[in-house]
Chimera marker file (.cmm) of the C-alpha trace (Angstrom):
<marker_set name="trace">
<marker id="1" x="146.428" y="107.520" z="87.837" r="1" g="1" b="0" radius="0.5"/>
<marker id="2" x="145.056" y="111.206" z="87.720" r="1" g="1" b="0" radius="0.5"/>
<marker id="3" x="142.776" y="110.266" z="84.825" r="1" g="1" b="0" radius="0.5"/>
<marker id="4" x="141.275" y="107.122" z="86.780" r="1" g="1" b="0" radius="0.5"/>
<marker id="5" x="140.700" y="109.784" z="89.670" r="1" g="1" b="0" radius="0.5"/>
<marker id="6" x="139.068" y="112.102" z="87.092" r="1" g="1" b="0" radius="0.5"/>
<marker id="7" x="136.871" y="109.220" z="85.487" r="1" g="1" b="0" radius="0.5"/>
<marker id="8" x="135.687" y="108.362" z="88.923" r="1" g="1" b="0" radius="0.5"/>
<marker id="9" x="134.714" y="112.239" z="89.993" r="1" g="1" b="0" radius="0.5"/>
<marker id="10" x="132.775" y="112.498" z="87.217" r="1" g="1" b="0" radius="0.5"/>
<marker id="11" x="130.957" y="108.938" z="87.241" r="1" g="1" b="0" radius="0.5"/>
<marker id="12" x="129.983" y="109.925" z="90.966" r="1" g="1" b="0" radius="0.5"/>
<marker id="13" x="129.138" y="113.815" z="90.210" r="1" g="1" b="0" radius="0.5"/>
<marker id="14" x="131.862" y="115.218" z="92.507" r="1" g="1" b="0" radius="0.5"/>
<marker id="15" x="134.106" y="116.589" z="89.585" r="1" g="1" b="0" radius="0.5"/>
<marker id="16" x="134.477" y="120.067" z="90.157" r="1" g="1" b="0" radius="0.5"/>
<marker id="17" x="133.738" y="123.004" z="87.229" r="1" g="1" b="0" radius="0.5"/>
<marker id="18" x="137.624" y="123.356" z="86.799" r="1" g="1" b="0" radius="0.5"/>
<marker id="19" x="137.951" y="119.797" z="85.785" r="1" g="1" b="0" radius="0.5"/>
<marker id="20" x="135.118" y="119.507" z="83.816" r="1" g="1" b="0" radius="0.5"/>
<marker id="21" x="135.980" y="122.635" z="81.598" r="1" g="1" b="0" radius="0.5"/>
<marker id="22" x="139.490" y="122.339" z="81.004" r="1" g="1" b="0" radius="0.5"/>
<marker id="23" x="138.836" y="121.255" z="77.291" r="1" g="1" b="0" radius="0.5"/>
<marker id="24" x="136.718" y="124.508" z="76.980" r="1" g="1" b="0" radius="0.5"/>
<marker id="25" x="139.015" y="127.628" z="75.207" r="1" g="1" b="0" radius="0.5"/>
<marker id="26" x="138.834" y="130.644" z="77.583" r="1" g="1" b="0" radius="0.5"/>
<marker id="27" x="136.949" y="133.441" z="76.125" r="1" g="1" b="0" radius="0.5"/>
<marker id="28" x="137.995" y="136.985" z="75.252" r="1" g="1" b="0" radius="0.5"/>
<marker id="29" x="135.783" y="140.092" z="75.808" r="1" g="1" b="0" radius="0.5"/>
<marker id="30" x="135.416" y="142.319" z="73.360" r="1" g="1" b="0" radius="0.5"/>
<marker id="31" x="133.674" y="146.192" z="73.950" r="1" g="1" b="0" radius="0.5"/>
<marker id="32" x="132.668" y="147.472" z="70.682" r="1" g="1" b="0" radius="0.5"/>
<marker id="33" x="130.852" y="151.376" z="70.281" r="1" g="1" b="0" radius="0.5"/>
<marker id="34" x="127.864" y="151.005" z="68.006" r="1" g="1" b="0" radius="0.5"/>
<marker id="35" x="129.179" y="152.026" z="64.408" r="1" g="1" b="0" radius="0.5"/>
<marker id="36" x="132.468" y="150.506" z="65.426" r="1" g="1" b="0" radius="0.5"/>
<marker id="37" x="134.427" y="147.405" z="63.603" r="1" g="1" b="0" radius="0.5"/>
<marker id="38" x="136.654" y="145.390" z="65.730" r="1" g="1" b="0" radius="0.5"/>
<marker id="39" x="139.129" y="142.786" z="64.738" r="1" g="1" b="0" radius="0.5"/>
<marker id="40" x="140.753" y="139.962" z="66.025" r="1" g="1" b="0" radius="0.5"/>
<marker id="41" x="143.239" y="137.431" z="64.465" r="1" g="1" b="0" radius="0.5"/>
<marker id="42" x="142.209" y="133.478" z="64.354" r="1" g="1" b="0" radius="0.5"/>
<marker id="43" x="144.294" y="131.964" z="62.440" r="1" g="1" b="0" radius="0.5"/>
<marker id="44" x="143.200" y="129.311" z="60.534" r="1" g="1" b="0" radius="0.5"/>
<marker id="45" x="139.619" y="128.973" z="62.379" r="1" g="1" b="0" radius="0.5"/>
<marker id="46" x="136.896" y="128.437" z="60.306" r="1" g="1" b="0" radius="0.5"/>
<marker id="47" x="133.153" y="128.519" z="60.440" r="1" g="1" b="0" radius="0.5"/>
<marker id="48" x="131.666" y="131.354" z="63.042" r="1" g="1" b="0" radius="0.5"/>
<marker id="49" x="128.630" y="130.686" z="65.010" r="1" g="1" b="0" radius="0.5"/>
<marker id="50" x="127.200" y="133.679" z="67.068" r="1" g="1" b="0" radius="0.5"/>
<marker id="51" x="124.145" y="133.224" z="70.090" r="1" g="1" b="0" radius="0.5"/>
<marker id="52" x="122.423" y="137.055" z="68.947" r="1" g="1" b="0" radius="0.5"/>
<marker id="53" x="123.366" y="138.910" z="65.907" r="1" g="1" b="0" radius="0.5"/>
<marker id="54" x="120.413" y="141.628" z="66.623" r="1" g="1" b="0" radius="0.5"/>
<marker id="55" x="123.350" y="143.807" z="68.469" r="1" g="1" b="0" radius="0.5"/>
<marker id="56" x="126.443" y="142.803" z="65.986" r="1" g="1" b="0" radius="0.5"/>
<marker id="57" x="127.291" y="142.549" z="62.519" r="1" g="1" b="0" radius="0.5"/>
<marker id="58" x="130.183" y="139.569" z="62.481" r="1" g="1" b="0" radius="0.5"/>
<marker id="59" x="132.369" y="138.256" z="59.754" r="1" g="1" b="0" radius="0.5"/>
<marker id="60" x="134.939" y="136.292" z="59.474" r="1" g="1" b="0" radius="0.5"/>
<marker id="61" x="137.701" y="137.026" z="56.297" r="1" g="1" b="0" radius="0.5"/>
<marker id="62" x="141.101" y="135.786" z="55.139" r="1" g="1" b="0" radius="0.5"/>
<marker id="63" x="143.396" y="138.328" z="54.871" r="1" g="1" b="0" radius="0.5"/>
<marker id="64" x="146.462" y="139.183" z="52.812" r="1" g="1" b="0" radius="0.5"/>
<marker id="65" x="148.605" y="137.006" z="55.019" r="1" g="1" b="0" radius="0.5"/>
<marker id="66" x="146.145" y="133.629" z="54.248" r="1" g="1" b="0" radius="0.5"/>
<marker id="67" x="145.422" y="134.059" z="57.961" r="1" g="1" b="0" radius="0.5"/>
<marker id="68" x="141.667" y="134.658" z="58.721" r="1" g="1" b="0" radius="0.5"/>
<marker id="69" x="139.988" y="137.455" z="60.768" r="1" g="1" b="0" radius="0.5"/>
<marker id="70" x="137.121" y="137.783" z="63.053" r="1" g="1" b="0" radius="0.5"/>
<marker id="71" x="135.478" y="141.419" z="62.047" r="1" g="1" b="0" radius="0.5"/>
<marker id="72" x="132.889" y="142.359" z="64.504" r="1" g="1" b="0" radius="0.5"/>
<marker id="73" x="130.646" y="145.538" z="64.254" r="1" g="1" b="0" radius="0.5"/>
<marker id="74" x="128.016" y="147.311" z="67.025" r="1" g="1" b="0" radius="0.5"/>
<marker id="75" x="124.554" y="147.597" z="65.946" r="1" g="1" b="0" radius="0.5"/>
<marker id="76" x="122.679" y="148.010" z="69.310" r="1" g="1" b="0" radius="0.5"/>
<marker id="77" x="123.635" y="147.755" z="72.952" r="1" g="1" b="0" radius="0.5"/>
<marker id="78" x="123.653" y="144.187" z="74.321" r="1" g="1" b="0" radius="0.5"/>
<marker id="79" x="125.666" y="141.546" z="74.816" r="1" g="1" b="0" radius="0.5"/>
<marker id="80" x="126.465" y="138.382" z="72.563" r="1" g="1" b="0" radius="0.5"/>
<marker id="81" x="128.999" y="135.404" z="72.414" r="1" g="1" b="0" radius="0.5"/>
<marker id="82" x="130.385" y="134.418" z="68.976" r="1" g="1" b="0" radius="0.5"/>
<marker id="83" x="132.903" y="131.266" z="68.389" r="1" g="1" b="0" radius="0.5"/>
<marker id="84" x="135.155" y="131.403" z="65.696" r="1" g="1" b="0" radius="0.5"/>
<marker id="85" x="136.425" y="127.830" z="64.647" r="1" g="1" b="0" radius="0.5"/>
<marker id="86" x="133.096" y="125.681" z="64.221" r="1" g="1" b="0" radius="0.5"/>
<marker id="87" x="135.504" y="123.282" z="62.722" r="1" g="1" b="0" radius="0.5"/>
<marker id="88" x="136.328" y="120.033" z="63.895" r="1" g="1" b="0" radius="0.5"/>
<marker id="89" x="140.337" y="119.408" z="63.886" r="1" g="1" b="0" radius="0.5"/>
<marker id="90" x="140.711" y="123.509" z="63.577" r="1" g="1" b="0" radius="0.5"/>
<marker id="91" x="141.557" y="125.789" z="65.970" r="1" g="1" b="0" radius="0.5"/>
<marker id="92" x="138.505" y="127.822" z="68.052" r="1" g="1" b="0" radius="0.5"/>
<marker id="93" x="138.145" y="131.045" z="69.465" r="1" g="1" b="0" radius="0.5"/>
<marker id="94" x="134.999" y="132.243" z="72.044" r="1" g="1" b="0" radius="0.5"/>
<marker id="95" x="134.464" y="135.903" z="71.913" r="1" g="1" b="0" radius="0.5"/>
<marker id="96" x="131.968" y="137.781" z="74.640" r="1" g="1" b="0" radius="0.5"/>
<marker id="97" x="131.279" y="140.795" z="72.986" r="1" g="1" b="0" radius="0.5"/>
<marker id="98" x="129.882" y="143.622" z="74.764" r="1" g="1" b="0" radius="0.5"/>
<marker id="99" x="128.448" y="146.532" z="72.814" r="1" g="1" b="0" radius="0.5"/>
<marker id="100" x="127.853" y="150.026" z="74.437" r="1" g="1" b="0" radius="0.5"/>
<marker id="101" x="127.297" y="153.718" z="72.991" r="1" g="1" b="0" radius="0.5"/>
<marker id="102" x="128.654" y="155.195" z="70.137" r="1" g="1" b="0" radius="0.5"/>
<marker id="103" x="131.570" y="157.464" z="71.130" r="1" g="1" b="0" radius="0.5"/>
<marker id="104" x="131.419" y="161.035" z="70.877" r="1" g="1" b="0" radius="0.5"/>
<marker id="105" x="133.782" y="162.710" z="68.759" r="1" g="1" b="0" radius="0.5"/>
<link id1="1" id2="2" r="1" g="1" b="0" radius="0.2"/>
<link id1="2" id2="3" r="1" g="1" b="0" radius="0.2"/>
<link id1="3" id2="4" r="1" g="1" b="0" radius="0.2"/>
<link id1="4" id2="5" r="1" g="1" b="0" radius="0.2"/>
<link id1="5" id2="6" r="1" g="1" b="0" radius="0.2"/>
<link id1="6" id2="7" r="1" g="1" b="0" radius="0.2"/>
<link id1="7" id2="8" r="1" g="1" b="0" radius="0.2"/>
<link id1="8" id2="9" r="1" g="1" b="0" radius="0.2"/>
<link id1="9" id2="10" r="1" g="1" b="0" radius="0.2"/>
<link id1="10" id2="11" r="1" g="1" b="0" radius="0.2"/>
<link id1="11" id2="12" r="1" g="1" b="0" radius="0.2"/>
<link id1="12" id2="13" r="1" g="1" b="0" radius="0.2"/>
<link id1="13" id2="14" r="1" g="1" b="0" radius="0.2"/>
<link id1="14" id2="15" r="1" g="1" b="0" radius="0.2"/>
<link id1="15" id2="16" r="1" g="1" b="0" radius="0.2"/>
<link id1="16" id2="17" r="1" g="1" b="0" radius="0.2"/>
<link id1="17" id2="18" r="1" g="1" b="0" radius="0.2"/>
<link id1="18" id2="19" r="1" g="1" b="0" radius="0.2"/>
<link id1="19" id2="20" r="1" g="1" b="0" radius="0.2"/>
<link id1="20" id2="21" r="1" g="1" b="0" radius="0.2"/>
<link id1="21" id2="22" r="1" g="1" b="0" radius="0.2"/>
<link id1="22" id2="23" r="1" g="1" b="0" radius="0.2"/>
<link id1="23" id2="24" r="1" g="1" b="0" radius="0.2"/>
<link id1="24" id2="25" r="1" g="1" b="0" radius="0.2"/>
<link id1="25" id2="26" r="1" g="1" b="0" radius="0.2"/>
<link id1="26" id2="27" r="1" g="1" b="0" radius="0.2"/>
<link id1="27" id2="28" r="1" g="1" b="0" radius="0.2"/>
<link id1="28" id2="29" r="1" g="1" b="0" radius="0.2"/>
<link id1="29" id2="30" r="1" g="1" b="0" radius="0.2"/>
<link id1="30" id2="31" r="1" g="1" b="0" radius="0.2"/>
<link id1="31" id2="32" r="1" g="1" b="0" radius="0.2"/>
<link id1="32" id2="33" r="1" g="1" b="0" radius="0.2"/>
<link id1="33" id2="34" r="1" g="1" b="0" radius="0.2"/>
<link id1="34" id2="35" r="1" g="1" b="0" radius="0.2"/>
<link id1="35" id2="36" r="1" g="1" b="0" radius="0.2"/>
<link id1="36" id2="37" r="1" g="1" b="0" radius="0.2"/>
<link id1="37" id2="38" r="1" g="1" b="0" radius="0.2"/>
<link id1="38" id2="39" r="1" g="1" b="0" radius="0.2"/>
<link id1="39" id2="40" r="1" g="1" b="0" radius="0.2"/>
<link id1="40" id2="41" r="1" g="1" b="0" radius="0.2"/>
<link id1="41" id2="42" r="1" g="1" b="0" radius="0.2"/>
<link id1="42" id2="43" r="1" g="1" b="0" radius="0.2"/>
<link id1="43" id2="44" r="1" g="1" b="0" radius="0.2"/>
<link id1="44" id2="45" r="1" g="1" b="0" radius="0.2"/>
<link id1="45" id2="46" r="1" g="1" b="0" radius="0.2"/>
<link id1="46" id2="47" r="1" g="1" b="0" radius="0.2"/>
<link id1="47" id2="48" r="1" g="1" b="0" radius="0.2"/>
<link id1="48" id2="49" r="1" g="1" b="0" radius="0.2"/>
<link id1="49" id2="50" r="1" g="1" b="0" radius="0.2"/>
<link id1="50" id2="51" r="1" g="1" b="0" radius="0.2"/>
<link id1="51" id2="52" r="1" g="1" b="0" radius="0.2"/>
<link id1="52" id2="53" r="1" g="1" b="0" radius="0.2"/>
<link id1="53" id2="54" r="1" g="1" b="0" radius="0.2"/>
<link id1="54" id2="55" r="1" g="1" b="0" radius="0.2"/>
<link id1="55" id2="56" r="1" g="1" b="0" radius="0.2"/>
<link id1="56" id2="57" r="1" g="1" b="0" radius="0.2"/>
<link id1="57" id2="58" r="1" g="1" b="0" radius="0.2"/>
<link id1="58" id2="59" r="1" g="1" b="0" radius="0.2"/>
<link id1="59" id2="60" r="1" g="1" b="0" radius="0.2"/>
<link id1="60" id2="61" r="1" g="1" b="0" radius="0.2"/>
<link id1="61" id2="62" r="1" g="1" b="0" radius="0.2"/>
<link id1="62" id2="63" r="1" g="1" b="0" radius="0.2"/>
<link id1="63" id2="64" r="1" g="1" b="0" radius="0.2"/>
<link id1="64" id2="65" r="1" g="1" b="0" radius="0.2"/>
<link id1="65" id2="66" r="1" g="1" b="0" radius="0.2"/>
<link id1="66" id2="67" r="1" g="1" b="0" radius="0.2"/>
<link id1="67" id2="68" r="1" g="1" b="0" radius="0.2"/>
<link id1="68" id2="69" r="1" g="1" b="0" radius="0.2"/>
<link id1="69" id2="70" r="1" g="1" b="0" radius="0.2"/>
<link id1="70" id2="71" r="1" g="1" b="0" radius="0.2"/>
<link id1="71" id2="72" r="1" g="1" b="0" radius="0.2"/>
<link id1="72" id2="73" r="1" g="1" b="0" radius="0.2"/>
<link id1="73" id2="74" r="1" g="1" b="0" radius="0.2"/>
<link id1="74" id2="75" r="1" g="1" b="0" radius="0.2"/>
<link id1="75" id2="76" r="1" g="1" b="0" radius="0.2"/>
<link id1="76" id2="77" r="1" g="1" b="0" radius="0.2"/>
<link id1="77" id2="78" r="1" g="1" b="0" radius="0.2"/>
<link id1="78" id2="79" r="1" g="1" b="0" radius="0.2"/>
<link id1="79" id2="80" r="1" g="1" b="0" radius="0.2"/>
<link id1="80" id2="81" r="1" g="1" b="0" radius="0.2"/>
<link id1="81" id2="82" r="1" g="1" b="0" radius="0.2"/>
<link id1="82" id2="83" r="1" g="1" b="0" radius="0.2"/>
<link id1="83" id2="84" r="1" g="1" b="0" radius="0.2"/>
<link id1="84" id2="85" r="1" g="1" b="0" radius="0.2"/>
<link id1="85" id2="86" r="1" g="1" b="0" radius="0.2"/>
<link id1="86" id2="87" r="1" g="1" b="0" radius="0.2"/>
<link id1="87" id2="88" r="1" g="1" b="0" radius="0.2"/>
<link id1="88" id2="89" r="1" g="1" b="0" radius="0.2"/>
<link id1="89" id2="90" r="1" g="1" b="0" radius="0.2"/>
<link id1="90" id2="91" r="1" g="1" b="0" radius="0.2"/>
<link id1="91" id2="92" r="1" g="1" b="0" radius="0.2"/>
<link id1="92" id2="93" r="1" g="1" b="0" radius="0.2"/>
<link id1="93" id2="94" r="1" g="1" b="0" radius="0.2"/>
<link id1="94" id2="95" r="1" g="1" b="0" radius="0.2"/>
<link id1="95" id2="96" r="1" g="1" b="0" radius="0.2"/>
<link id1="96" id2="97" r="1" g="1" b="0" radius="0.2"/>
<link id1="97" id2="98" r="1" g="1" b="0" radius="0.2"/>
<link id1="98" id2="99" r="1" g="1" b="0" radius="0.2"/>
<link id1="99" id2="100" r="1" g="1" b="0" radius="0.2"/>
<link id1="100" id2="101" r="1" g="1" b="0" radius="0.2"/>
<link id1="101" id2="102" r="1" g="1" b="0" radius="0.2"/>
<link id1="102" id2="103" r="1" g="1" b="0" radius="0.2"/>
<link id1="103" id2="104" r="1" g="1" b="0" radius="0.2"/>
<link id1="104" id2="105" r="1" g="1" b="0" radius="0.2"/>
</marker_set>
């Protein structure tokens, strides 16, 4: 019955953003330093897509456990969103990354 109730909000345009989204994988935030590498674990996602790769350098490996990993690395200050698991059938990961000044040492 809650389906039929969702079917009908959205054929009439009164389904809210919370309904609508709910298939959409909440997304991390990331603050890299320019001249820093961040990683993050994805398991088994595969294929990365990124919106502006002016301000990062990303990559996405398999490591020694056969598990793959999202590398990401600060080249400017900005902000970007990269998904890792393009894949249909595979799991997917949304990063927004947010890069800011090199730390001082």
């Amino acid at each position: 019955m809650r389906r039929l109730a969702v079917v009908a909000s959205l054929l009439t345009g009164t389904a809210s953003a919370q309904t609508v989204d709910r298939a959409a994988p909440p997304a991390a935030v990331l603050e890299v330093a320019i001249g820093e590498t961040v990683s993050r674990d994805v398991g088994f996602a595969l294929g990365l897509q990124c919106d502006d790769l002016s301000v990062i350098r990303a990559n996405l490996r398999t490591a020694a456990s056969g598990a793959n990993v999202f590398d990401v690395t600060g080249v400017k200050l900005g902000d970007t969103v990269c998904r890792a698991g393009t894949a249909p059938n595979r799991p997917s990961y949304v990063f927004r990354i947010h890069v800011i000044a090199a730390r001082r040492r």
